[in-house]
N, CA, C and O atoms as a CHARMM CRD file, in Angstrom:
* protein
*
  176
    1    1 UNK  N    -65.54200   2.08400  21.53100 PROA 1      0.00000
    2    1 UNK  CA   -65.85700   1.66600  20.18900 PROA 1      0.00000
    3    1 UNK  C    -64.99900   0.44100  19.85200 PROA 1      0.00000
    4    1 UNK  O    -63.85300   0.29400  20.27800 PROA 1      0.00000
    5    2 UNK  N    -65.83400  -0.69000  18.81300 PROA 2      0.00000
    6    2 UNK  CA   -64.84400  -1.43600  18.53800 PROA 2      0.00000
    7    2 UNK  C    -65.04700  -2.05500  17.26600 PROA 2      0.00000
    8    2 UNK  O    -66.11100  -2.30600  16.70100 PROA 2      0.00000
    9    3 UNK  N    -63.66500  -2.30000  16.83300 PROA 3      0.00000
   10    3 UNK  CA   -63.76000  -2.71700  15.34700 PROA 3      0.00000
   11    3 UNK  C    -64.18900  -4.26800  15.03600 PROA 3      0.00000
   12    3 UNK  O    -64.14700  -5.03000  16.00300 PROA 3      0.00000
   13    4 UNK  N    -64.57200  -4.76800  13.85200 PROA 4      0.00000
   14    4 UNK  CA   -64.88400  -6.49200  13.69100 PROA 4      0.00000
   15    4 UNK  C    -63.71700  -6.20100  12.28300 PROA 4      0.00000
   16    4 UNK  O    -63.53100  -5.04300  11.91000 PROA 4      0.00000
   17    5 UNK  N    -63.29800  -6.88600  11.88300 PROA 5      0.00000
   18    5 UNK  CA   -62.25000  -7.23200  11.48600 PROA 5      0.00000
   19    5 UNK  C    -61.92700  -8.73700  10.92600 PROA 5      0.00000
   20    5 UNK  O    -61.95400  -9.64200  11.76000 PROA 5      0.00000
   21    6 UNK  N    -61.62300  -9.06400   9.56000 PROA 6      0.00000
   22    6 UNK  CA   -61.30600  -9.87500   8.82900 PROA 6      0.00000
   23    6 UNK  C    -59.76300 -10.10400   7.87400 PROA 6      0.00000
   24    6 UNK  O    -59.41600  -9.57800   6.81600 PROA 6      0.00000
   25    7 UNK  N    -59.05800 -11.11400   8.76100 PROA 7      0.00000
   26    7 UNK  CA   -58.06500 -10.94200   8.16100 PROA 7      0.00000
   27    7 UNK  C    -57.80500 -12.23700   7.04100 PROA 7      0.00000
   28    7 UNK  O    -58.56300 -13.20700   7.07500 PROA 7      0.00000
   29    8 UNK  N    -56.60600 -12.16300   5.99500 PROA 8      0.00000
   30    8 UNK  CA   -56.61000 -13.80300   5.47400 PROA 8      0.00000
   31    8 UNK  C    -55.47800 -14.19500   5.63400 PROA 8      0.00000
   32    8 UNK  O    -54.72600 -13.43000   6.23800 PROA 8      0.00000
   33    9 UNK  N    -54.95300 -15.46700   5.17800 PROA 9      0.00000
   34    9 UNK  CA   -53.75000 -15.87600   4.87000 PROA 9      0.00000
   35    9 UNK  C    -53.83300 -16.90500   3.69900 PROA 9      0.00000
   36    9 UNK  O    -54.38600 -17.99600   3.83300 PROA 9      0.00000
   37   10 UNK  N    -53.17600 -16.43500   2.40400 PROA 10     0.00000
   38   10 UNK  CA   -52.84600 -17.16600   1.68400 PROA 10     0.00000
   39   10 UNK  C    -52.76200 -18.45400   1.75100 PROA 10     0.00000
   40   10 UNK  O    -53.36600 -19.39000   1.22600 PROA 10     0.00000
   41   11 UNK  N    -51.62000 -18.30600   2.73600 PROA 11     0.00000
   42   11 UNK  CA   -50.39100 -19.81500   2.72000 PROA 11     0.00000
   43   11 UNK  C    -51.71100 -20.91400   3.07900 PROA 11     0.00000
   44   11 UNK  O    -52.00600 -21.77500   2.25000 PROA 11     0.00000
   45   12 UNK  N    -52.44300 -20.79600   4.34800 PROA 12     0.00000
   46   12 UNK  CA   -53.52900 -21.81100   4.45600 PROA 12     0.00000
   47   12 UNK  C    -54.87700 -21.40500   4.34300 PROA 12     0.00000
   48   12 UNK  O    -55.90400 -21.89500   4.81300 PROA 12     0.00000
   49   13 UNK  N    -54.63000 -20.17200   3.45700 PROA 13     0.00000
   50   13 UNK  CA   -56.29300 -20.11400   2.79400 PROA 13     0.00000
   51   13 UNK  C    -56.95800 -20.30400   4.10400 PROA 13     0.00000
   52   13 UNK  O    -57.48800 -21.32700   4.53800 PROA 13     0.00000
   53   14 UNK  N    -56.85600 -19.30900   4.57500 PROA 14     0.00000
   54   14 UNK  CA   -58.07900 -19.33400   6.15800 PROA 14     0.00000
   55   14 UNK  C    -58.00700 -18.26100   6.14300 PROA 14     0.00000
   56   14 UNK  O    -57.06500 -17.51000   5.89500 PROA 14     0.00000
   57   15 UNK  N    -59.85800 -17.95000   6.63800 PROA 15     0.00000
   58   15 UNK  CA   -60.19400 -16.27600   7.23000 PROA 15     0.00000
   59   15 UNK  C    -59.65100 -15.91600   8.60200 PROA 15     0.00000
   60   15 UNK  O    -59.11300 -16.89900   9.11100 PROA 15     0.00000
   61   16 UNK  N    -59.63400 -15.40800   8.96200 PROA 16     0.00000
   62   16 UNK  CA   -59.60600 -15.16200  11.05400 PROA 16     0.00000
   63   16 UNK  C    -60.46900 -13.83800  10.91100 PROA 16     0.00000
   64   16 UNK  O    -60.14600 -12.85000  10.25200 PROA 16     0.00000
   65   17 UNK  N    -61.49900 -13.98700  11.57300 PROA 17     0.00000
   66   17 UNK  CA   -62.59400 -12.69900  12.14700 PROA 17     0.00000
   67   17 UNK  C    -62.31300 -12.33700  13.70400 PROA 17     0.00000
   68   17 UNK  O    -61.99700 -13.21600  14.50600 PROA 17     0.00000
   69   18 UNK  N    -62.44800 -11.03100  14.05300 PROA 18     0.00000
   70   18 UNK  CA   -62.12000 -10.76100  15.60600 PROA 18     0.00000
   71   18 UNK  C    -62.36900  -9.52000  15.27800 PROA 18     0.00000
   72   18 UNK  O    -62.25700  -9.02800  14.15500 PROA 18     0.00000
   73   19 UNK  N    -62.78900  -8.87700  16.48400 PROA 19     0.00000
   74   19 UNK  CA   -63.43900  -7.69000  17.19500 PROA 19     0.00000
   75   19 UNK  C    -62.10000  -7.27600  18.15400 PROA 19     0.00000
   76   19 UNK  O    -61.47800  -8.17000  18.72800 PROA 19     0.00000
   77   20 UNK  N    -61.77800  -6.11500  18.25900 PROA 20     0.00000
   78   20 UNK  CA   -60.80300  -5.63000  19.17100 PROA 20     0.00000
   79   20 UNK  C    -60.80100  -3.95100  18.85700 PROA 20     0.00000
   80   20 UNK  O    -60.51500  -3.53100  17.73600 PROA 20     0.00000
   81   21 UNK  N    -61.22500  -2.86700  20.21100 PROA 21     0.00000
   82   21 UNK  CA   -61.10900  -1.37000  20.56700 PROA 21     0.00000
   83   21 UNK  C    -59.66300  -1.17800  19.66900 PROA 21     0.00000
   84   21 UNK  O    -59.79100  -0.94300  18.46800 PROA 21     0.00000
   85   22 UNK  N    -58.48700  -1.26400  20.16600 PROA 22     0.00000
   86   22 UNK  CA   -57.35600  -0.81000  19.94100 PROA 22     0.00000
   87   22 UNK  C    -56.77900  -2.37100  18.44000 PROA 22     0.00000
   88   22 UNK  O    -56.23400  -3.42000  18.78300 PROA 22     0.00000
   89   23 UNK  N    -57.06900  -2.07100  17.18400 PROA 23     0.00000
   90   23 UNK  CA   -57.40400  -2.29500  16.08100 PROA 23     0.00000
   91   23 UNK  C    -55.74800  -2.52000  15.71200 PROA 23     0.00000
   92   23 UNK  O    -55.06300  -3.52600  15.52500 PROA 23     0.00000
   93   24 UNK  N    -55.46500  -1.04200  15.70700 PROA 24     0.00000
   94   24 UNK  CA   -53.56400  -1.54000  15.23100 PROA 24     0.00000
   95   24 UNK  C    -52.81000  -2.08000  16.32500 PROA 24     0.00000
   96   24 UNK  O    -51.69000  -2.49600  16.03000 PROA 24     0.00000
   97   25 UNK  N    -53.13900  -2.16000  17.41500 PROA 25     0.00000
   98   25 UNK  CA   -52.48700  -3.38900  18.01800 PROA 25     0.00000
   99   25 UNK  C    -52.57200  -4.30300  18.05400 PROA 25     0.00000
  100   25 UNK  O    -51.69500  -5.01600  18.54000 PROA 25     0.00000
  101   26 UNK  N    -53.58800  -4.71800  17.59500 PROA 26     0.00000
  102   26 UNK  CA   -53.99500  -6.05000  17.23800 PROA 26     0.00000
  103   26 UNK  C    -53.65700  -7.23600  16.37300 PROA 26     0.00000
  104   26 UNK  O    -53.39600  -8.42100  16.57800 PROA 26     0.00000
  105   27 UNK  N    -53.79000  -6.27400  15.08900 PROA 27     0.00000
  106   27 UNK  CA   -53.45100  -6.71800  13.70800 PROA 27     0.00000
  107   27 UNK  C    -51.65400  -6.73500  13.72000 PROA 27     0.00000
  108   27 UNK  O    -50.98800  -7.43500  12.95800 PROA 27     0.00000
  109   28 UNK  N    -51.03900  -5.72900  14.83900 PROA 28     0.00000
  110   28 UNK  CA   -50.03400  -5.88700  14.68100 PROA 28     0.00000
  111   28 UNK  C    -49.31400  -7.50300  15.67600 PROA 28     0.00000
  112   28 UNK  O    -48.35600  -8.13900  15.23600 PROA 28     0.00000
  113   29 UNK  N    -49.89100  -7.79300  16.72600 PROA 29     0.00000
  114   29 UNK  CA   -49.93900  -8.73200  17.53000 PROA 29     0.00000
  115   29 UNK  C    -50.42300 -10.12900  16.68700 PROA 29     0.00000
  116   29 UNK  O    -50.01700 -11.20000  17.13700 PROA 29     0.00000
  117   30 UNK  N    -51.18100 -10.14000  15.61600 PROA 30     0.00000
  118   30 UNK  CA   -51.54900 -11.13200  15.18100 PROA 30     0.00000
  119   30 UNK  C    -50.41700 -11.32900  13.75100 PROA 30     0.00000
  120   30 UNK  O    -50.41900 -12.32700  13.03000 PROA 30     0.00000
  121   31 UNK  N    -49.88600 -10.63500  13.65000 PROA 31     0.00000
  122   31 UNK  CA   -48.68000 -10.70200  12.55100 PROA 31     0.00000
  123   31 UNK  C    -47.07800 -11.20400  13.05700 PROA 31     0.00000
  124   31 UNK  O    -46.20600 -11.93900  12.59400 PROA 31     0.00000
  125   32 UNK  N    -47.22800 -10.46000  14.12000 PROA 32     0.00000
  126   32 UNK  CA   -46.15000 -11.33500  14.71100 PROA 32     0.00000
  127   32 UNK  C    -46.14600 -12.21200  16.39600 PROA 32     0.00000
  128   32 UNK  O    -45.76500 -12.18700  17.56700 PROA 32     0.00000
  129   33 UNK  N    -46.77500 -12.81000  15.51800 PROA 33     0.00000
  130   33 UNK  CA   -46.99800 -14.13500  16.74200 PROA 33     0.00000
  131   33 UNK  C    -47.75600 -13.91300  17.98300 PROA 33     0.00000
  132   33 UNK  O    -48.06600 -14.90700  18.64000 PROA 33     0.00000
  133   34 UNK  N    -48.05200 -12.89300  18.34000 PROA 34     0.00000
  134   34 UNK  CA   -48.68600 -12.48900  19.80700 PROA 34     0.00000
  135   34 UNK  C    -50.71700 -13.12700  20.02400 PROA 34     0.00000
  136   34 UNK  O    -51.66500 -12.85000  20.75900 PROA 34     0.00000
  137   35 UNK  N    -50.52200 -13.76800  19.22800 PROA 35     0.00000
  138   35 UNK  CA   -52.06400 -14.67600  19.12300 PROA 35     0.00000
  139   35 UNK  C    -52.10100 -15.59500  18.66800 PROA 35     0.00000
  140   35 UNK  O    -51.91800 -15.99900  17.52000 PROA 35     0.00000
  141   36 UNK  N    -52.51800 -16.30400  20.17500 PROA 36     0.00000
  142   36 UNK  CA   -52.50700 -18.08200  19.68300 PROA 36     0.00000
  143   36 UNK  C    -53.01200 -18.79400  18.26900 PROA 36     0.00000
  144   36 UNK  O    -52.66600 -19.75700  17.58500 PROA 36     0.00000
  145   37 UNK  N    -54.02400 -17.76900  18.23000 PROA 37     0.00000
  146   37 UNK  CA   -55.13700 -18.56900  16.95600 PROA 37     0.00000
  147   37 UNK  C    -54.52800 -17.96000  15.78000 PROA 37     0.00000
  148   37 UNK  O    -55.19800 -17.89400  14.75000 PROA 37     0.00000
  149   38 UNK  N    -53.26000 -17.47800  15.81100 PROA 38     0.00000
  150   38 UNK  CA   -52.97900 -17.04600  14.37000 PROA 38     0.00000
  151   38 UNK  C    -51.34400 -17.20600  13.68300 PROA 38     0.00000
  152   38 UNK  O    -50.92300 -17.11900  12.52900 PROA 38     0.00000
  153   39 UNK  N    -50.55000 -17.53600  15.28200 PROA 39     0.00000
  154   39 UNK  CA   -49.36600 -17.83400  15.09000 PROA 39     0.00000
  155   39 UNK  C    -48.95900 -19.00800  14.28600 PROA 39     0.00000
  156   39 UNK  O    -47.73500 -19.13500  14.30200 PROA 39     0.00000
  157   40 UNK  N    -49.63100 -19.99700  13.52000 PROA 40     0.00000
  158   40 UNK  CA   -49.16100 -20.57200  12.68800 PROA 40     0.00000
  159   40 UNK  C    -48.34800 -20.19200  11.41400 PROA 40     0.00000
  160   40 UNK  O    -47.58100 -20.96700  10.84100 PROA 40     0.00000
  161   41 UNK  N    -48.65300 -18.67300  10.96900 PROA 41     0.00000
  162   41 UNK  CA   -48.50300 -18.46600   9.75300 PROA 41     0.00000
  163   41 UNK  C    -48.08000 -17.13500  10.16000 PROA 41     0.00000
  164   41 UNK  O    -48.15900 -16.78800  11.33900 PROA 41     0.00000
  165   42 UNK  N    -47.52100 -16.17400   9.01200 PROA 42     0.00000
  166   42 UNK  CA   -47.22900 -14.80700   9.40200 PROA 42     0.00000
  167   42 UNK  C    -47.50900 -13.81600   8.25400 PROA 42     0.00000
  168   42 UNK  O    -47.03800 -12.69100   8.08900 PROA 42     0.00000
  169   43 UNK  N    -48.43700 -14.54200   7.46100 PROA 43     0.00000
  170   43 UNK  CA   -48.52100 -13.75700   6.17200 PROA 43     0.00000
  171   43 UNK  C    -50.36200 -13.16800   6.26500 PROA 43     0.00000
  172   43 UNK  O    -50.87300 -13.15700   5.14500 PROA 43     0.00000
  173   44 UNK  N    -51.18800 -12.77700   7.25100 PROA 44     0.00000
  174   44 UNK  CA   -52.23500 -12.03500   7.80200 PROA 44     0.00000
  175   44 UNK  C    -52.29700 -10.92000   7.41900 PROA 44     0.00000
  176   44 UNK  O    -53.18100 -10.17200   7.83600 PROA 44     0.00000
């Protein structure tokens, strides 16, 4: 099974959409830096 998923960030007002099985690792990987397309910012 897998989740689709929408996250935001304030600071530059951008969406990020992504699909990923294991959901809280993800979101946790994209909060602190572990994804290219999101490591600009840390507020997701």
């Amino acid at each position: 099974m897998f989740y689709v998923y929408i996250i935001y960030s304030i600071s530059i007002d951008q969406y990020y959409i992504g699909y990923k099985a294991n959901l809280i690792d993800r979101l946790y990987r994209h909060c602190n830096s572990g994804s290219k397309a999101t490591k600009k910012v840390k507020d997701w």
